[in-house]
C-alpha positions as CSV (number, residue, x, y, z in Angstrom):
1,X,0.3,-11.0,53.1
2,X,3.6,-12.8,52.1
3,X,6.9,-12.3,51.5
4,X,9.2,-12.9,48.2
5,X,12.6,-11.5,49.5
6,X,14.7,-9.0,47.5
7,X,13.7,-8.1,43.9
8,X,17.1,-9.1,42.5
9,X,16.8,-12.2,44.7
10,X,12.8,-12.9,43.5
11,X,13.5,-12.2,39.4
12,X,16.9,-14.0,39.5
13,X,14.6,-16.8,40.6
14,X,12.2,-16.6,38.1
15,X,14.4,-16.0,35.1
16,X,17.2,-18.5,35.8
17,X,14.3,-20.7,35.9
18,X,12.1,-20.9,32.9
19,X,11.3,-24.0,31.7
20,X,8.6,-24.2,29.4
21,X,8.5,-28.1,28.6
22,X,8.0,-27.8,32.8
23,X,5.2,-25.5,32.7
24,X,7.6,-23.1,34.4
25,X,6.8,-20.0,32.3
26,X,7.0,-16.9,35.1
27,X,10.1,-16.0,34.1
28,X,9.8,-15.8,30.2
29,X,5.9,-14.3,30.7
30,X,7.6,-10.8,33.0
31,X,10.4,-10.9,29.9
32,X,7.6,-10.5,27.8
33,X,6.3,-8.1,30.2
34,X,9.2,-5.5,30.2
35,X,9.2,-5.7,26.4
36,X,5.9,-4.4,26.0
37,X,6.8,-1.8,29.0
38,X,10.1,-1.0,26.9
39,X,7.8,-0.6,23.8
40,X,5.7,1.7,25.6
41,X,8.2,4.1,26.7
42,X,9.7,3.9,22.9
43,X,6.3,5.0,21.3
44,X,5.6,7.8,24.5
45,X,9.4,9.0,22.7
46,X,8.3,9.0,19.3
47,X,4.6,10.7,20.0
48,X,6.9,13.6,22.0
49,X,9.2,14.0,19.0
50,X,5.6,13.8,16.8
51,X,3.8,16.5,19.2
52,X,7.3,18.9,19.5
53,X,7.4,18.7,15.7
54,X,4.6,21.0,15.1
55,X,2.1,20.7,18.3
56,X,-0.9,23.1,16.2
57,X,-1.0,21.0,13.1
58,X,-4.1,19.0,13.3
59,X,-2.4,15.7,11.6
60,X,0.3,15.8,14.2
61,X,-1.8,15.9,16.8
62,X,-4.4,13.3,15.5
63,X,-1.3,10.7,15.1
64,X,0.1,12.2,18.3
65,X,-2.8,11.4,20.0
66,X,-3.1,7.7,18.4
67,X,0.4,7.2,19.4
68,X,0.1,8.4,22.9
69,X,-3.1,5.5,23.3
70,X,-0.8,2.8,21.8
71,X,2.0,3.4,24.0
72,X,-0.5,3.5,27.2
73,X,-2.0,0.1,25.8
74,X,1.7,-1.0,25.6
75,X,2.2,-0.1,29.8
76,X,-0.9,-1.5,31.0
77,X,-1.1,-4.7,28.8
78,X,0.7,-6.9,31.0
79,X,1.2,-5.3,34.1
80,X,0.3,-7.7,36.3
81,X,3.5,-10.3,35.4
82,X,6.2,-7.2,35.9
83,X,6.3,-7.6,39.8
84,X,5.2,-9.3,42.9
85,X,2.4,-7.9,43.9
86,X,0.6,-8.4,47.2
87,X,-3.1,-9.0,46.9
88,X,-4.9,-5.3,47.9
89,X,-2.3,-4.0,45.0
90,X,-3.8,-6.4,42.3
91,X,-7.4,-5.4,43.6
92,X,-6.6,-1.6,43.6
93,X,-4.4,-2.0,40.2
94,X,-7.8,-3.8,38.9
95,X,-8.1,0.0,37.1
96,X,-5.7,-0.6,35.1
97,X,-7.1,-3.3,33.0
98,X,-10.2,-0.7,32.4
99,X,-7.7,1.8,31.0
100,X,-5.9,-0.8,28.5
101,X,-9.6,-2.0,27.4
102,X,-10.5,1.5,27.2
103,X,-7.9,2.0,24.9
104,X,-8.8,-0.7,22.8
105,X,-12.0,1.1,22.3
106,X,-10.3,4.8,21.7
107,X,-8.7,3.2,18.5
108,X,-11.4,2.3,16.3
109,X,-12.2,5.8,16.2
110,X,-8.8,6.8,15.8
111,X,-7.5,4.2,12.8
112,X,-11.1,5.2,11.2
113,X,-10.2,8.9,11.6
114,X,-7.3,8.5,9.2
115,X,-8.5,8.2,5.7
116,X,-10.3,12.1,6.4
117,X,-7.3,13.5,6.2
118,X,-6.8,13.0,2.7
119,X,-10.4,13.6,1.5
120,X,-11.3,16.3,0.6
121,X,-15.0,17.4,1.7
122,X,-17.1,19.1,4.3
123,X,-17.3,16.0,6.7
124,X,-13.6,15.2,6.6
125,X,-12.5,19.0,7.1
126,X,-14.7,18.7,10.0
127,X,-13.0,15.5,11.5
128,X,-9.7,16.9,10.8
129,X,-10.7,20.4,12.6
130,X,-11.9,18.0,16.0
131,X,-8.2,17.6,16.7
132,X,-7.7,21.0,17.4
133,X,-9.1,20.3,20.6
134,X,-12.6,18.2,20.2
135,X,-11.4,15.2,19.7
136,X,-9.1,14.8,22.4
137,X,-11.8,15.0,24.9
138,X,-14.1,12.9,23.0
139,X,-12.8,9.9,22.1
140,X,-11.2,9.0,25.5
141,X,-15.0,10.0,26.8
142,X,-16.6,8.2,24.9
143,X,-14.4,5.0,24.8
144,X,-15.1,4.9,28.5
145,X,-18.7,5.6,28.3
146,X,-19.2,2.8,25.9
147,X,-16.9,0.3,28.0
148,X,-18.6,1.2,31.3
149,X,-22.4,0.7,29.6
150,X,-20.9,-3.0,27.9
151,X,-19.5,-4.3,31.6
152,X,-22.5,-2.7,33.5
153,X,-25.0,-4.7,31.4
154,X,-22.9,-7.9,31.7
155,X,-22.9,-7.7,35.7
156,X,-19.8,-5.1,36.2
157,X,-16.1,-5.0,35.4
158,X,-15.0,-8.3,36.5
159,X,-17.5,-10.3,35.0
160,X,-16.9,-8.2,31.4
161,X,-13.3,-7.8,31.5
162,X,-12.3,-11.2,33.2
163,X,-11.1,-11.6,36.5
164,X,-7.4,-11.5,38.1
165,X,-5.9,-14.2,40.3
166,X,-3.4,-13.8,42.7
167,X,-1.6,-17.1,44.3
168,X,1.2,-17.3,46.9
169,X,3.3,-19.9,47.7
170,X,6.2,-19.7,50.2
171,X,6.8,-23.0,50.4
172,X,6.0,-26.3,48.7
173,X,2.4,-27.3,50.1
174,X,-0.7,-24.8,50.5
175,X,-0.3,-21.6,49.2
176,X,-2.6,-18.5,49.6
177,X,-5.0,-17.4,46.8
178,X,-7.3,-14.4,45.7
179,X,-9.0,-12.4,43.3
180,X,-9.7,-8.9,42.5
181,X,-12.8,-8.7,42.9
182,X,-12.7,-10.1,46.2
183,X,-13.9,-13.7,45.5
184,X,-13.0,-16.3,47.4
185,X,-11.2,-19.0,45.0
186,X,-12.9,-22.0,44.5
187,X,-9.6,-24.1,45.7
188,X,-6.7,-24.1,48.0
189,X,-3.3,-22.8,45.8
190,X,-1.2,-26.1,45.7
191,X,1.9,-25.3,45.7
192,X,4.0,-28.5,43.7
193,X,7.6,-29.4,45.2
194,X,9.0,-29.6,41.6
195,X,8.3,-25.6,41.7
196,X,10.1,-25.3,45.1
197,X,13.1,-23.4,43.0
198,X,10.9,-20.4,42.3
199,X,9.5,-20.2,45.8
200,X,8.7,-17.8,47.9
201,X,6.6,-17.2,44.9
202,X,3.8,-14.3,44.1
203,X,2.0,-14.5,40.6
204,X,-1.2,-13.4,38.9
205,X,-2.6,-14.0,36.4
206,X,-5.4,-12.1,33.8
207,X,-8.7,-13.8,32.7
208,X,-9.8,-12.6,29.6
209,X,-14.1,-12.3,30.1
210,X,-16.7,-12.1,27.4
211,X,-16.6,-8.0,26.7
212,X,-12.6,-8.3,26.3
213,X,-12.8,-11.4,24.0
214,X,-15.1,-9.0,21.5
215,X,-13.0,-5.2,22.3
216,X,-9.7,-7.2,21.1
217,X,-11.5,-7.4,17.5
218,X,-12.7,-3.9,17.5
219,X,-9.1,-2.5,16.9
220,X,-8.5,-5.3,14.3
221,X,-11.6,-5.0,12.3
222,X,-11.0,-0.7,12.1
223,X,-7.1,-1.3,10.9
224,X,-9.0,-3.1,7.9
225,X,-11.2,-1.1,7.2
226,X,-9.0,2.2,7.3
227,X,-6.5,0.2,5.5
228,X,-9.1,-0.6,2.3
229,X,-10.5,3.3,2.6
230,X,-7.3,4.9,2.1
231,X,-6.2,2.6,-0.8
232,X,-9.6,3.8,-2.7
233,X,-10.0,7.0,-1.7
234,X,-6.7,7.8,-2.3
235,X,-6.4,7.3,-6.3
236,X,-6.3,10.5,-7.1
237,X,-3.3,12.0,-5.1
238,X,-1.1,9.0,-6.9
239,X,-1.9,10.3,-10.5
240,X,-0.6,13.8,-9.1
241,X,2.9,15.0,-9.5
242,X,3.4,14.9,-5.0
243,X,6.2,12.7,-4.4
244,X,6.1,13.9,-0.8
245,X,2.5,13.2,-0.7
246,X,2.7,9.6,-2.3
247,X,5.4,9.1,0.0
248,X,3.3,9.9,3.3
249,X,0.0,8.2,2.3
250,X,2.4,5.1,1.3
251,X,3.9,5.0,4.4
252,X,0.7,5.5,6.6
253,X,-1.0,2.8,4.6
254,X,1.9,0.8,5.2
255,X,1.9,1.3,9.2
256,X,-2.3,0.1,9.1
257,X,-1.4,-2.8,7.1
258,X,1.5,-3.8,9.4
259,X,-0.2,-3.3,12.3
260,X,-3.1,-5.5,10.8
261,X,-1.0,-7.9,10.3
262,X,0.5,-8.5,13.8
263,X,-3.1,-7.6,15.4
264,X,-4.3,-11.0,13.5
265,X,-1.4,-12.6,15.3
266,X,-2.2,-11.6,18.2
267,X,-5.7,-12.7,17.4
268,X,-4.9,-16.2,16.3
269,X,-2.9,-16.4,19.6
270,X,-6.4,-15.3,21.6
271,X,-8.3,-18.1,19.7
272,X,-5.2,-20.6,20.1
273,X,-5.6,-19.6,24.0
274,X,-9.3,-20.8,23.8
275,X,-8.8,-23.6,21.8
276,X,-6.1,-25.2,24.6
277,X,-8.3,-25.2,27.0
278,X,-10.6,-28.3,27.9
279,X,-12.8,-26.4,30.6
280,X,-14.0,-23.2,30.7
281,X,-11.2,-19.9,31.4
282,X,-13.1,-19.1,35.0
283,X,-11.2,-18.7,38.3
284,X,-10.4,-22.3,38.6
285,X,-8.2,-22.1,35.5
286,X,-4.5,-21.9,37.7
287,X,-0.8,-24.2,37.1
288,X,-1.9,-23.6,40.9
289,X,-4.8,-25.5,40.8
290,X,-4.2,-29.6,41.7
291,X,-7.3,-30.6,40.8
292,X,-6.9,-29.5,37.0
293,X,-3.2,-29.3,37.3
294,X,-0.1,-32.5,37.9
295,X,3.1,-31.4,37.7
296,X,3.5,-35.4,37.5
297,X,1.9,-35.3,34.4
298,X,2.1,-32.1,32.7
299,X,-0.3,-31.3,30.3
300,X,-0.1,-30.5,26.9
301,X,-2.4,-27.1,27.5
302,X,-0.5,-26.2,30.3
303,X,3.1,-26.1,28.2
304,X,0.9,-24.5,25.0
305,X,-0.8,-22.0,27.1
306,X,2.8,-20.7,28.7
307,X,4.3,-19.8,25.5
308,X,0.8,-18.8,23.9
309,X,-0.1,-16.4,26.8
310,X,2.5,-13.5,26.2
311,X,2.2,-13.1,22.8
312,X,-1.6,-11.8,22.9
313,X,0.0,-8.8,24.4
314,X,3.3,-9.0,22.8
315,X,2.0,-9.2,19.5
316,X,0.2,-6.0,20.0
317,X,3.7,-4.1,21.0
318,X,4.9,-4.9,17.9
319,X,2.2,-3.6,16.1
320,X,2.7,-0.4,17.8
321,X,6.3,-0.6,16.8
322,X,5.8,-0.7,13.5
323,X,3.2,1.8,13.4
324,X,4.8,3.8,15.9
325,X,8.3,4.1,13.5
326,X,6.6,4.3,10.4
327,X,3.8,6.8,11.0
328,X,6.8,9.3,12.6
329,X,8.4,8.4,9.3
330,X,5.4,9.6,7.2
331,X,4.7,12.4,9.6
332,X,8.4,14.3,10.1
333,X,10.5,12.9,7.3
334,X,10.4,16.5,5.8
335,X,10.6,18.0,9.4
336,X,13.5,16.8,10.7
337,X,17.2,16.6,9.9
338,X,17.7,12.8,9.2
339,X,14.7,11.1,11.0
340,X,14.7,9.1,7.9
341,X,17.7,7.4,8.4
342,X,17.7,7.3,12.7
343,X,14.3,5.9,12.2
344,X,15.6,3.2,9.7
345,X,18.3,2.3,12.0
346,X,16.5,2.2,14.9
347,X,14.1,-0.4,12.9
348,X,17.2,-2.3,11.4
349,X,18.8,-2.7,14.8
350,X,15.2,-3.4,16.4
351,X,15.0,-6.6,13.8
352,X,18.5,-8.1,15.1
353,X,17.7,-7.7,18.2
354,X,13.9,-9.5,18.1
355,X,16.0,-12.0,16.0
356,X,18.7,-12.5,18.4
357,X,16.2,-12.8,21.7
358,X,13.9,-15.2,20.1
359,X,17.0,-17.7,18.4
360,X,18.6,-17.4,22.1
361,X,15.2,-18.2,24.2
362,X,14.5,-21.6,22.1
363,X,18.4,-22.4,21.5
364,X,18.5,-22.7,25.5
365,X,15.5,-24.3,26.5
366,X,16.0,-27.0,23.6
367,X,19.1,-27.6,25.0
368,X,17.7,-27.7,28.6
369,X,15.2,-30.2,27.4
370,X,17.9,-32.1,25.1
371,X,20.9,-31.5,27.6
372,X,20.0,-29.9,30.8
373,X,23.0,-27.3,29.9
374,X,20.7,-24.8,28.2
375,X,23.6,-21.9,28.3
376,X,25.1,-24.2,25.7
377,X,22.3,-23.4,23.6
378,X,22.6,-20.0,23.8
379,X,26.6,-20.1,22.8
380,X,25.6,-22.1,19.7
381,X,23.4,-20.0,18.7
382,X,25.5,-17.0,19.5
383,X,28.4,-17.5,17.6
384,X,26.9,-17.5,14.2
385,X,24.8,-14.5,14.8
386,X,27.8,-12.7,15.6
387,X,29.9,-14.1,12.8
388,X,26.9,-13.4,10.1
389,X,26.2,-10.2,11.6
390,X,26.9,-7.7,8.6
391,X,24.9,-9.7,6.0
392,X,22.0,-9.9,8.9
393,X,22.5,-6.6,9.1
394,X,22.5,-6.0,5.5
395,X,19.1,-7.9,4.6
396,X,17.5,-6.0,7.0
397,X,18.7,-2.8,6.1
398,X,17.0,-2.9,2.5
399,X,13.9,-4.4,4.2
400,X,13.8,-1.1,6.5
401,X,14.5,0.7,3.3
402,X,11.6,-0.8,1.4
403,X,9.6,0.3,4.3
404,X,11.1,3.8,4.9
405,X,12.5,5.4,1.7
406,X,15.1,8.3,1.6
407,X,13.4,11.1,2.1
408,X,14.9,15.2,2.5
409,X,13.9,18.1,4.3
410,X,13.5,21.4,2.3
411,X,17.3,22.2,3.7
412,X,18.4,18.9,2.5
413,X,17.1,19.3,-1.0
414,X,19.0,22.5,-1.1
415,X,22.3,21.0,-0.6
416,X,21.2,18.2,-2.9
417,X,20.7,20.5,-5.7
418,X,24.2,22.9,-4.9
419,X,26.3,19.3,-5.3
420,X,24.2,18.2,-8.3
421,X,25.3,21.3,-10.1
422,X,28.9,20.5,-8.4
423,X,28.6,17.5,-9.8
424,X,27.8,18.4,-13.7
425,X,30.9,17.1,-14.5
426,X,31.8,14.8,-12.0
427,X,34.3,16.3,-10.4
428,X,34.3,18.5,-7.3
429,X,36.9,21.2,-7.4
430,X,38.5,23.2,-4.4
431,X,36.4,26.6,-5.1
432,X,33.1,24.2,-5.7
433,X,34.2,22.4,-2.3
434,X,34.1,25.7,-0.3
435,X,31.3,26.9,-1.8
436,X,29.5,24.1,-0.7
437,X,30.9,24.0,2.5
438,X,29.7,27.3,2.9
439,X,26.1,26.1,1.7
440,X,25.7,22.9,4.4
441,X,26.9,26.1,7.1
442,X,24.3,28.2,5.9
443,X,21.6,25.3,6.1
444,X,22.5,24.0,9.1
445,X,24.0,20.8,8.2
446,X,26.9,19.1,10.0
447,X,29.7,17.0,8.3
448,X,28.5,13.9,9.0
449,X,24.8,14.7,7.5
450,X,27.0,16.1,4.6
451,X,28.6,13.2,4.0
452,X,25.6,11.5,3.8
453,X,23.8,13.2,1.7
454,X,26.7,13.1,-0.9
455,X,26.8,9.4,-0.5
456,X,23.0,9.3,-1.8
457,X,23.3,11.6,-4.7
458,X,26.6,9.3,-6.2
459,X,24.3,6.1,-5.4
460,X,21.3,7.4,-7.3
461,X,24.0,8.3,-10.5
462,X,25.9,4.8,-10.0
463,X,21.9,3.2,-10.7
464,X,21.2,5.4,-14.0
């Protein structure tokens, strides 16, 4: 039904052409797009390493299986800004949008299972036993069931969930416009001449209907809840003498209140999204739409609502992130060889990054707006990053420490103890050195790991 070129040719388009102040967003909404897609993939990872760990264990499935349903929330969140769809692919992707609302649904029961796994009575043995198997099938079941029952009673899937527009514009003038559902629009796609360098341009766009509005809370409102169960039921395993214990249940209370955190975010982004908006979010709503819409006069909603948008959905990849990293931490750190540490890196370098995308996106478009050389912008900012790089580095490495303490597999502690006795007076000699060379061969630890783990035990003497 239209025509947008080459991909290179139609993102170059798009991304060399964000201009926010402009309400000229497409580009910076599919960037937001690929970062939730990229999150996705890197929580699919961590649920693999999770399941490979020890696939029987009942815990590792259970966060397996909560991991697995925030990475598919992470792919289908956005979908619908990645590419240039034609209209029969947005109405036969409409599916889609039921599985990330569906998912929504899946993990209430899944933050509420948590807490069960450290109580200790008949009902929580029994919740812990439905992930041999049970639960698997049951939640996604039932998640759908409930979803399907909510949209059916509020006149079917597109009324519940919201709709999905799809414009077209080739050219400045009339473009071409449609829904999912099949719906006519109630206006002809105007396509403004100050867009022209986007053109030939294809873009949907999400509606967010009265059942969505309410499922976005339901994960929200079970992350605060689990979060206040384990704290008090809990109580008990922190007056024993299990630092590995202590360690997990810190960590896992950690992930549900990080991931409440950027839930509310994403929240307050929702409600920001409503508040915007002087007429009601129905299939008029449209930067397409000229009698709501003049590029000659650009209104305040319509620059908000670009930069507000993406961060519903980006808001919930980073929760998923951070629960993601630090529930593999809580799960494996006595599994594997140095997930600890990858783990930590992996978050350090995840922080620079975020910090380095977000001080380069509003470095250039306040120069665009101040300048019209936005590039200049991004050099500005680029140069001190790259000059303060080790302390940024640095402060983020305690705050990924803070999060995810040093922790040691059974092989690990082994060594640990072999160099402590080493070490009983401070000195290492050549017959202690081969001995414990011997030892890390025996354990299975490489020279680098070695090295490491030496470097902890002298940093824990230097602090007594």
């Amino acid at each position: 039904m239209g025509d947008v070129g080459s991909l290179p040719s139609y993102y170059w388009r798009i991304f060399s052409n964000i201009d926010i102040a402009g309400a000229q967003p497409f580009g910076f909404w599919t960037l937001m797009t690929f970062f939730c897609t990229l999150s996705g993939l890197a929580i699919l990872f961590l649920t693999i390493l999770i399941f490979r760990a020890d696939s029987k264990n009942p815990k590792n499935r259970f966060i397996g299986l909560m991991l697995l349903t925030e990475s598919i929330r992470c792919l289908t969140a956005s979908i619908f800004y990645a590419y240039p769809y034609d209209l029969e692919q947005i109405q036969f992707l409409y599916f889609i949008r039921v599985i990330f609302y569906t998912t929504g649904i899946m993990l209430f029961f899944l933050y509420l299972s948590a807490p069960f796994f450290y109580i200790e009575n008949r009902f929580s043995k029994w919740v812990v036993e439905s992930y041999n198997g049970r639960a698997q099938v049951f939640i996604p079941v039932v998640s759908f069931g409930l979803l399907y029952i909510g949209s059916m009673s509020m006149g079917g899937f597109h009324a519940a969930l919201g709709e999905t527009l799809w414009i077209y514009c080739e050219a400045a003038g009339s473009g071409v416009g449609g829904t999912a559902s099949g719906t006519p629009l109630t206006y002809v796609p105007h396509c403004d001449e100050r867009l022209s360098s986007v053109y030939p341009l294809m873009w949907s766009t999400t509606l967010i209907g009265p059942l969505a509005r309410l499922i976005f809370f339901v994960p929200f409102i079970a992350a605060i809840v689990t979060t206040l169960m384990i704290t008090f039921t809990t109580k008990s395993i922190f007056k024993g003498d299990s630092a590995s214990e202590k360690n997990e249940i810190s960590a896992i209370r950690l992930g549900f209140i990080g991931k409440t955190g950027f839930q509310l975010l994403s929240i307050l982004a929702l409600m920001m999204f409503f508040a915007l908006l002087e007429h009601e979010s129905g299939p008029e709503l449209s930067w397409f739409n000229g009698d709501l819409f003049d590029y000659g006069e650009i209104p305040t909603w319509g620059v908000l609502i670009g930069v507000v948008t993406p961060f519903i959905t980006v808001n919930l990849a980073l929760a998923a992130l951070f629960e993601g990293l630090v529930f593999t931490y809580a799960v494996m750190k006595h599994e594997v060889l140095g997930i600890d540490e990858r783990l930590r890196k992996t978050f350090t370098t995840a922080l620079f990054a975020g910090l380095g995308a977000i001080s380069f996106l509003v470095a250039t478009e306040l120069m665009e707006n101040a300048a019209g050389v936005g590039w200049l912008g991004g050099v500005l900012i680029g140069i001190p990053l790259i000059v303060l790089r080790k302390p940024i580095f640095e402060t983020f490495s305690k705050i990924s420490m803070s999060i995810m303490p040093e922790a040691h597999t059974g092989n690990e502690l082994a060594y640990l103890e072999a160099f402590s006795i080493a070490m009983d007076d401070l000195i290492v000699t050549d017959d202690e050195r081969k001995m414990l060379k011997i030892q890390a061969r025996t354990l299975g630890l490489d020279e680098e790991r070695v090295d490491h783990l030496e470097a902890y035990f002298m940093s824990t003497l230097e602090e007594e």
